[in-house]
PASEVEX-467337 format. One record per residue (C-alpha): residue in one letter; y, z, x. Coordinates in steps of 0.25 Angstrom, whole numbers, plus 5000, padded with zeros to 4 digits. Layout:
<atoms>
aYZX ...
</atoms>
This chain:
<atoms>
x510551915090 x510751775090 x509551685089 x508951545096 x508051445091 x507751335102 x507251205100 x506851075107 x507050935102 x506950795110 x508250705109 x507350585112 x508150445109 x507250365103 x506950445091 x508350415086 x507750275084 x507050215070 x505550225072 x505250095076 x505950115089 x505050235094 x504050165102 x505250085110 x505050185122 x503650145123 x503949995121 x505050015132 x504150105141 x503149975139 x504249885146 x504649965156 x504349915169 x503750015177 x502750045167 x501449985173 x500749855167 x499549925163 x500250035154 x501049935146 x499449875141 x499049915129 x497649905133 x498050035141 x498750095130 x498150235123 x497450225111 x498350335106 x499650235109 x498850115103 x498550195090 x500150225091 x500650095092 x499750055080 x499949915074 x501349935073 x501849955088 x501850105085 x502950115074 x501950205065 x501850305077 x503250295077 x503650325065 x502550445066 x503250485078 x504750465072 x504150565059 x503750655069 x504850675075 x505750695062 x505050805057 x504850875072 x506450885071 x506550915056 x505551035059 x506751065071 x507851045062 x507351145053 x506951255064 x508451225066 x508851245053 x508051375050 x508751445062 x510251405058 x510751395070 x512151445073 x512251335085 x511251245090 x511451215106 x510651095111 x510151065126 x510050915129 x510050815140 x511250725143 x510850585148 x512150515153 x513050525141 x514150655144 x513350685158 x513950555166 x514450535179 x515750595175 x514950725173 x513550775173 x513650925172 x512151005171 x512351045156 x513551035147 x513851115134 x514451035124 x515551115114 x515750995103 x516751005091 x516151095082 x516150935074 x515550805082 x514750695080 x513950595086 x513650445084 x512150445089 x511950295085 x513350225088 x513250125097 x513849975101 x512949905091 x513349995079 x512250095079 x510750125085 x509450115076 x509250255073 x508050305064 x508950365054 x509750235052 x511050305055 x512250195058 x513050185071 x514350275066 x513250385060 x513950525067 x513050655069 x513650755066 x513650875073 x514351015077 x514851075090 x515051225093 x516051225102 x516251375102 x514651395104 x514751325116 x515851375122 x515251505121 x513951455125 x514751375139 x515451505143 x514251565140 x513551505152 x514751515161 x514851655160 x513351675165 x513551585175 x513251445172 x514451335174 x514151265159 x514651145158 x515351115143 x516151005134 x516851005123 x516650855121 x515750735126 x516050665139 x515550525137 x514450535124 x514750635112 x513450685113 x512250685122 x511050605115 x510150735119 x511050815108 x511150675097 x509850655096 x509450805095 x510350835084 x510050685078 x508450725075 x508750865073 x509550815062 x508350715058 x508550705043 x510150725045 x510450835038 x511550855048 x511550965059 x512251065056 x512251185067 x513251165077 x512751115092 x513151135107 x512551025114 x512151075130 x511850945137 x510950965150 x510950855162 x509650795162 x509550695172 x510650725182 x510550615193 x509450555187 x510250505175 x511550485182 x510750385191 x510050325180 x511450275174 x511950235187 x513050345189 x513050445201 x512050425212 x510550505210 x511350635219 x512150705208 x511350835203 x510150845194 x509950855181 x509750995175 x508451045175 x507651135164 x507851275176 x509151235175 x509451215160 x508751355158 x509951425164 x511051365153 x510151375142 x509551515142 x511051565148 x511751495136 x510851565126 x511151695132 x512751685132 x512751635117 x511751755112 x512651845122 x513851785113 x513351885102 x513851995110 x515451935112 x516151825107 x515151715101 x515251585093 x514251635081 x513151585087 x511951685081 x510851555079 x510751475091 x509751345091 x509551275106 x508851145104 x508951025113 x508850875114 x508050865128 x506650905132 x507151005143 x507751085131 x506351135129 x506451185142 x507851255140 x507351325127 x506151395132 x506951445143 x507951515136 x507651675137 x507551705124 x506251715115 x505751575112 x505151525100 x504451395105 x504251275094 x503251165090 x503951095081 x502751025077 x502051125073 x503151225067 x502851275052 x503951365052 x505451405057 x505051475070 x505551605074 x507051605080 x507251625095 x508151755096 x509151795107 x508551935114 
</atoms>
């Protein structure tokens, strides 16, 4: 009986950034133009947000706060670790980099090269401040499972759901939902070694196109949480029903994801949940099995 651990992590951007540049979104939030007069005082300010800023415009709160994080996603990495995943299959949102006009399908299941990598900090200027210092040309490093995923894609065409699939990126080699997911799931790089099928979901639909300029605010929209159940939960099934016919080795399956709606996804999958506070876990939790 195969068995499925799920797990939710964020993907958010700015903690790719040193410590010092965590308070930018509220420094930028303070600028913003349609944020009224009387919130950008400091005389209306919250004690608790004084306290925070300190008397060093809230870089100790921010290093508290970048800490936090690190041992939140080392607690993770080592849930992950103790389950020993055969394949880890990761749900995240794409915000304009393979979902343009060209293209913007509701999900897409993506079969890399069993090898790939990424340049998550190339750039015109040589490289992006990063808070593990890492240069411009620094690749991670990571492994597709191109047979998993094909499995898995006709999988869902069998039980009726017209999945979208790639064997290569379109316009960006990798969705910055799945970078930054594996980036602090490997916070200490030590490498990540299971390999990956990145399921990229359409988010915004004709809110983002719009946004950027592109088609007119008519085209369809984006995916909603209902919607995501249906490709989640059936996808689970085909692979645990690949134990009965052909199937790529997958007995350990982790699902984790690099979007806030993966929470949603998980908890909707019909199998027996395990549900985790990171926080607060002392121990490896239980693994979520297949019935």
């Amino acid at each position: 009986m195969a068995e499925i651990l799920g797990l939710g992590v964020t993907h958010w951007p700015t903690l790719c950034m040193p410590n010092e540049g965590l308070t930018g979104v509220f420094k930028t939030t303070l600028r913003a133009p349609n944020v009224e007069a009387s919130r950008k005082d400091p005389a209306n300010w919250p004690a608790e947000l004084i306290a925070e800023l300190g008397n060093d415009d809230g870089l100790s709160a921010a290093n508290r706060c970048g800490e936090r994080f690190g041992n939140d996603f080392r607690a993770i990495r080592k849930i992950l670790d103790d389950f020993n995943p055969d394949l880890v299959v990761v749900w995240g949102d794409d915000q304009y980099e393979n979902f343009r006009e060209d293209i913007v399908p509701a999900f897409c299941l993506l079969g890399y090269d069993d090898q790939f990598d990424v340049k998550p900090w190339d750039n015109a200027n040589g490289g992006k401040p990063n808070r593990w210092d890492e240069p411009g040309d620094w690749r991670l490093k990571l492994k597709g499972h191109r047979e998993a995923a094909k499995f898995l894609a006709t999988g869902l065409i069998e039980r009726g759901i017209d999945m979208a699939y790639a064997y290569q990126p379109l316009h960006h080699p990798l969705a910055h939902a799945f970078t930054n997911t594996f980036l602090y799931l490997d916070w200490d790089r030590a490498g990540f070694p299971y390999p990956v099928i990145p399921f990229a979901i359409n988010c915004y639909g004709r809110t983002l196109l719009h946004a950027k300029g592109g088609l007119a605010p008519s085209v369809p929209a984006a995916a909603t949480s209902r919607r995501g159940r249906r490709p989640a939960s059936t996808g689970t099934l085909a692979l645990h029903a690949g134990r009965r016919r052909r199937r790529p080795g997958i007995g350990r399956l982790a699902l984790s994801g690099g979007t806030d709606r993966i929470v949603e996804l998980v908890a909707c999958l019909p199998v027996a949940e395990e549900r985790l506070s990171v926080a607060g876990s002392r121990r490896r939790p239980a693994a979520v099995r297949c019935r």
